[in-house]
N, C-alpha and C positions, 0 to 999 in steps of 0.2 A: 632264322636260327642256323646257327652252324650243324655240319652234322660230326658225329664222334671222328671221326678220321681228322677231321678240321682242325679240331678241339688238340688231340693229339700230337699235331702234327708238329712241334714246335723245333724250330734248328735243333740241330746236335751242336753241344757244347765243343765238341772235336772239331766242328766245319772251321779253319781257318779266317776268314774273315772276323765271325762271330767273336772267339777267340780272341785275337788281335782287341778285336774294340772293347770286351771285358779287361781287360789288362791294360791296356791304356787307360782308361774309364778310372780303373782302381788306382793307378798311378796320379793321377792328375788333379781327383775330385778328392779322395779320399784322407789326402794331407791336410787340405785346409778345413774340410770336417770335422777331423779328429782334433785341430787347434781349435775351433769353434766350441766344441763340448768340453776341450782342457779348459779353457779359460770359463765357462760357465758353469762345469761344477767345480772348479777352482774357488769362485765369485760366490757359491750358493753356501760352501761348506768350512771357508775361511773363519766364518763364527766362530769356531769353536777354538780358534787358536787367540780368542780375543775376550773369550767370557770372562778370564780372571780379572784382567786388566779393563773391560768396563765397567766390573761390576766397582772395585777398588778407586778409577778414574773417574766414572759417572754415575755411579750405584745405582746400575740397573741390576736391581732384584733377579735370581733364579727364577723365578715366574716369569717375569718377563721377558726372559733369555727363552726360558722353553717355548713360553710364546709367541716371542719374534721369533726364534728358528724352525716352528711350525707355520706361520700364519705366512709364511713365502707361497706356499703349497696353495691356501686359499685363493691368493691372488693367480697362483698359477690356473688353479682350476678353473675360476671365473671368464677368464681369456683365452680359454686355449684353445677351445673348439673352434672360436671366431677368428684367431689366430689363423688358423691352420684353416678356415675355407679363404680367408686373405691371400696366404701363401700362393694357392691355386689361382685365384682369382690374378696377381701380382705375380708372379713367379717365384721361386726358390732362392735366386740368384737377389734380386733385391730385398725380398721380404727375412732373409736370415739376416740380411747385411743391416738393415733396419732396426732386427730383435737385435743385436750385439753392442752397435751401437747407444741405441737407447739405455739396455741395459747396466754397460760399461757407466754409461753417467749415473748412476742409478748407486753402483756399487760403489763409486768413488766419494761420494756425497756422504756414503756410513766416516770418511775422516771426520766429518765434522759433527756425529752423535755427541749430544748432554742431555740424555736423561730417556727416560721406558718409554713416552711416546712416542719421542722422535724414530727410538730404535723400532719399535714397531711396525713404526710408517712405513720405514725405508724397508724394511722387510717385504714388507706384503707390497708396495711397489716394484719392488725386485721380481716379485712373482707377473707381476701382472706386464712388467716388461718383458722379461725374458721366455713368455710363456706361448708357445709354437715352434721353441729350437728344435725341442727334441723330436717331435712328433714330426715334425716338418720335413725333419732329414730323414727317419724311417719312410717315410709317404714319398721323401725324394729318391733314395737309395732300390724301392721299391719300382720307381718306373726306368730306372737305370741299369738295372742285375736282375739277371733271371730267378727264380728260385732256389734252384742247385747249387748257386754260388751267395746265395742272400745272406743266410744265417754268416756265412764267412765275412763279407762286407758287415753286417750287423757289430760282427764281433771285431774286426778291426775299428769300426765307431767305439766302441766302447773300451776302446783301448786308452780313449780319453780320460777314462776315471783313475786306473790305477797311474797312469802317465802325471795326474792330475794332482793325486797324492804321493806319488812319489817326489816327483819335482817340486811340487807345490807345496808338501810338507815343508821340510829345507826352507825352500823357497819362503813361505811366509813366516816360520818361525828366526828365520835370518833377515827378516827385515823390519821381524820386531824387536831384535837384537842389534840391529842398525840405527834404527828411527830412535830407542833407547838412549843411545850415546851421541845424536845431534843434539840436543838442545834446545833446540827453539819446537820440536812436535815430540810427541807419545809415539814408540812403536808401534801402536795398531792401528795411528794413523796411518803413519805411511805405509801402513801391510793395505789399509782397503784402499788409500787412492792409487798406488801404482797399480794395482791387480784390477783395479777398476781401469784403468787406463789402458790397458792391454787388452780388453776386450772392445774397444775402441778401432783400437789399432785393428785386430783382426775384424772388426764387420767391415773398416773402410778395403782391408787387403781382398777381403772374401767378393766384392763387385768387380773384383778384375781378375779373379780366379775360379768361379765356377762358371757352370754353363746348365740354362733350362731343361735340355733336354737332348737324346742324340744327335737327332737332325739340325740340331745348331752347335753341334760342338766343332770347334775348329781344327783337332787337335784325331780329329777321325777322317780317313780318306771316305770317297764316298760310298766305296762294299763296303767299307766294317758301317756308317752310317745303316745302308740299307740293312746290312744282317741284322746288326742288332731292335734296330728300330722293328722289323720283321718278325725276331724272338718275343720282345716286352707286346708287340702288339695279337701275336696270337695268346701269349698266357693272357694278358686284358678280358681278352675275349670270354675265355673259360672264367676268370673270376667273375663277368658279367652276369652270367647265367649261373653260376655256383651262389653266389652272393647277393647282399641283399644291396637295390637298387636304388638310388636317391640316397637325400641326407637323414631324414623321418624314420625311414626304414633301416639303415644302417644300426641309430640310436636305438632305434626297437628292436636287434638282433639277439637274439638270446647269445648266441654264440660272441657276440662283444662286449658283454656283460656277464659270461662266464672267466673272458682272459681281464675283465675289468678288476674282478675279486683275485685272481690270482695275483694280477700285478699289483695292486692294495697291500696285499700280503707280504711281496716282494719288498715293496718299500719302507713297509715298517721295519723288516731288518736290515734292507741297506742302510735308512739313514738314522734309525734308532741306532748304530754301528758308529757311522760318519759322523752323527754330531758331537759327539761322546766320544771318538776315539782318540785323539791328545790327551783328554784330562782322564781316560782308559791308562794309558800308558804311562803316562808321569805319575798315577799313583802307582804300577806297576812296576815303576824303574826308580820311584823317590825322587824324582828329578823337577821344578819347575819349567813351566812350558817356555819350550825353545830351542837352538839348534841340537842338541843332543836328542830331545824331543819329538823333532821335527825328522830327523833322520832315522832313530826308530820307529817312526809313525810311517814311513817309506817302506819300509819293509812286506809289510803283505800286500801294498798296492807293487811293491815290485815282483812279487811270486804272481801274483793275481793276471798281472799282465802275459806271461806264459802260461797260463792257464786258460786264460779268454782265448787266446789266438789258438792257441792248438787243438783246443777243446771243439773251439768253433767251426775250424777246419772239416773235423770227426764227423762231425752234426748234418750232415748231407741229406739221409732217409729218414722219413716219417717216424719209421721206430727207434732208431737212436736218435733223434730226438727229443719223443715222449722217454725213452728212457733213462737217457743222459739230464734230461730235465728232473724227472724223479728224482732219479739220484742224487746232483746237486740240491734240492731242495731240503732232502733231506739231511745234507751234509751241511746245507748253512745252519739249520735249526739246532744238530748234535754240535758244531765248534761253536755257537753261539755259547749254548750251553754252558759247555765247559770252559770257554773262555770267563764266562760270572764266578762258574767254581772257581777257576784258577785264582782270579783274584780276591776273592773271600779266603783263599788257603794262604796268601802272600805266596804262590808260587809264581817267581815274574817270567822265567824262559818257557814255562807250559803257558802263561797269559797269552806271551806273545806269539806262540805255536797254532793256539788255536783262534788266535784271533786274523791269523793271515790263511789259516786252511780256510775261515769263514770267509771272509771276504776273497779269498779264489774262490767258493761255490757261490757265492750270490752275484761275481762279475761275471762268470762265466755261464751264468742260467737265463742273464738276460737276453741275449740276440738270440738263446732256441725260444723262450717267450713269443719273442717277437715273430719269428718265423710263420707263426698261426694265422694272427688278421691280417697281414699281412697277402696272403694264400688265398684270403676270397673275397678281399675290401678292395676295389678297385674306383678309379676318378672321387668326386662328388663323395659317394659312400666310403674312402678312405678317409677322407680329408676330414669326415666328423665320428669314422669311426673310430678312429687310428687316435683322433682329440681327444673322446671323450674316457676310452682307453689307458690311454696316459695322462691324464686332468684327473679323474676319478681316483685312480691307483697312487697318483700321486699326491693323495689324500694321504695315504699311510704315512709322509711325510708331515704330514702336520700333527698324527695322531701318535707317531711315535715318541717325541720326546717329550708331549705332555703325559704320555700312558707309563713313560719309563720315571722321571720324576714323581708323577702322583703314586705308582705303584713304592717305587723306595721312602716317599713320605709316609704312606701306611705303615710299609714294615718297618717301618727307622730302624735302617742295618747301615753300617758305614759302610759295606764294600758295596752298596747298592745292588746286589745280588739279582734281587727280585725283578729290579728291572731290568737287568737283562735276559733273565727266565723268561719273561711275556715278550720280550723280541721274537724267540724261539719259536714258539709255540706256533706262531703265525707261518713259520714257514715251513710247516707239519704239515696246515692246510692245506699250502701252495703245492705240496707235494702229492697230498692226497689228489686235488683237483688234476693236476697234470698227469697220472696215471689211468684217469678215470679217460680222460679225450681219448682211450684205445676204443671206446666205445661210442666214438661220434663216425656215424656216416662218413665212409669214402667218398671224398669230393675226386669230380677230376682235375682239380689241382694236384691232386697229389700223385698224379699220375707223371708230373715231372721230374719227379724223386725218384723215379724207375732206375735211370741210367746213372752209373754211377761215372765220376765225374771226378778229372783229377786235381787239384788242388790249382788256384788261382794266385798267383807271384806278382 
């Protein structure tokens, strides 16, 4: 066992070497990452720029819509643990390249939906293909970046979502606006096979642009090698002995099933938000769904995206973390809110107000989230904590837009009010519980959050 000086003792961020190899590291890996997660929740969230025109084209039922845009989560859940001890088992470098690919087929195939089972399938296969991206790259980014700089790396990954809808919005409401005016297919054909097809493209680019681990990156002289390899391998250490050991025990960590429920929570307002948010705004703006649509729908994943980054930067110490995390949680729950009132009032520039401050707090609370298990899951015990973590959480995806539908059918309100009220409420929780961790045992992990640390470029 090491002794506490040991534990401690981990490079300074300042030693040049170390330095050097963090910033290269972020340079190199971090682009094709962030295309990895654009195109995948691109691919996960396009639904919803497609529901009118299935339902109209192939009449698939609202039930079946809330079903299939839930029952992805299912399949993701199913897979994702064993996903993700693959990845380990396999490497990063091939087994993303794998999930994307696969995937990509998976997403392109919804061109050719006629009728509620087909859509269904391809849903819940969607889940079960693409289920170990995310987790995969937290678990990779983790043996890559110290802790100091994590939650920053965190947050530039997640720069993929609002990136995703901003571009993506546009992007697939112009190419149902496209495929419309050929002739021979239906717009949301060719919105799912080309976006299907781009994630294609990027698993086959991702096998010639990342690398497993320091010690094989090509792209490090061999000090920054040794530094950094020397930083990830004393914090290792301390998670060893902080954390719990094996895969059994990881799963039976109280502590990974306290950020289990948070991020549950989490999810039911991101994507009770996401699935909904097009046909949110076209009734908001009176507009049918499409480039006008599509371009107001950009909008708060463009604010969101400065908010992630900068927010993320901030996020450095243990206590702005738990507090910045509070904060946000509770700030996605209050614009959720009020973005339901706004649109039961017809007020469309308060809709849109508070529908982009929400969606800047719920991009920007995920990588302090993450920061947590992160901190004491290491090897083996990441690989199923880190799964079951985000598989379980990402449950809330399946439960939000049947919970938001069955709630607006009880209260039959047109503005559907109510269902967006129960988004809300859940990230009250999220809030509550993240305030409460002031009261979890000092790990010494968290003893590398001492030094403060100045921002990574």
């Amino acid at each position: 066992m090491s002794t506490s000086a040991e534990r401690t003792a981990a490079p300074s961020l300042q030693d040049g070497a170390l330095k050097s190899a963090i910033s290269k590291a972020a340079r190199h890996l971090m682009p094709m990452l962030v295309i990895l997660y654009f195109v995948a929740f691109l691919d996960r969230t396009n639904v919803g720029f497609a529901e009118a025109a299935l339902r109209v084209d192939r009449g698939v039922s609202d039930g079946a819509f809330a079903l299939g845009a839930g029952i992805f989560f299912i399949g993701y859940a199913l897979f994702e643990v064993p996903s993700n001890l693959l990845l380990k088992r396999f490497g990063a470098r091939f087994w993303l390249a794998r999930i994307a690919i696969t995937w990509g087929i998976v997403a392109a195939a919804f061109s050719f939906t006629t009728n509620d089972t087909m859509f269904t399938t391809l849903r819940f296969l969607l889940g079960v293909t693409e289920a170990g991206l995310f987790p995969g790259v937290i678990m990779y980014l983790a043996e890559w970046f110290p802790n100091k700089v994590r939650v920053q790396m965190f947050a530039i990954f997640y720069l993929a979502q609002p990136f995703s809808q901003m571009i993506g919005a546009p992007l697939s409401g112009g190419l149902i606006s496209i495929g419309d005016s050929l002739g021979f297919a239906r717009g949301w054909q060719v919105m799912f096979f080309v976006e299907g097809l781009l994630a294609v493209v990027a698993g086959i680019a991702s096998l010639f642009l990342l690398t497993n681990s320091p010690a094989k990156a090509k792209f490090l002289n061999d000090e920054e090698k040794a530094a950094l390899s020397g930083a990830m391998a004393v914090e290792d250490r301390v998670r060893t002995e902080d954390g719990p050991n094996g895969i059994w025990r990881a799963m039976a960590n109280w502590k990974v099933w306290y950020f289990t429920v948070i991020y549950f929570a989490l999810q039911i307002a991101v994507y009770g938000t996401t699935f909904y948010l097009p046909q949110q705004v076209a009734g908001l703006i009176g507009k049918k769904v499409g480039w006008e649509v599509g371009l107001v729908s950009a909008i708060p994943w463009f604010v969101g995206l400065f908010a992630c980054y900068f927010l993320g930067k901030a996020a450095h110490t243990i206590v702005r973390r738990r507090n910045w995390g509070a904060l946000l949680y509770i700030g996605t729950g209050v614009f959720i809110l009020a973005s339901g009132w706004a649109g039961a009032n017809n007020q469309p520039l308060l809709g849109i107000l508070f529908i982009t401050l929400a969606v800047s707090s719920f991009l920007t609370v995920g990588p302090i989230t993450w920061a947590y298990p992160t901190s004491f899951l290491t090897g083996a015990a990441a690989a199923a904590g880190i799964g079951l973590i985000n598989s379980l959480g990402n449950l809330g995806g399946f439960v939000a837009p049947l919970m938001r539908t069955s709630i607006n059918d009880a209260f039959k309100t047109s503005s559907g009010v109510w269902g967006v009220v129960s988004l809300g409420i859940f990230a009250f929780v999220a809030a509550l519980m993240m305030y409460l961790t002031k009261y979890f045992r000092a790990a010494k992990s968290d003893e590398f959050l001492d030094e403060p640390v100045a921002p990574q470029h």
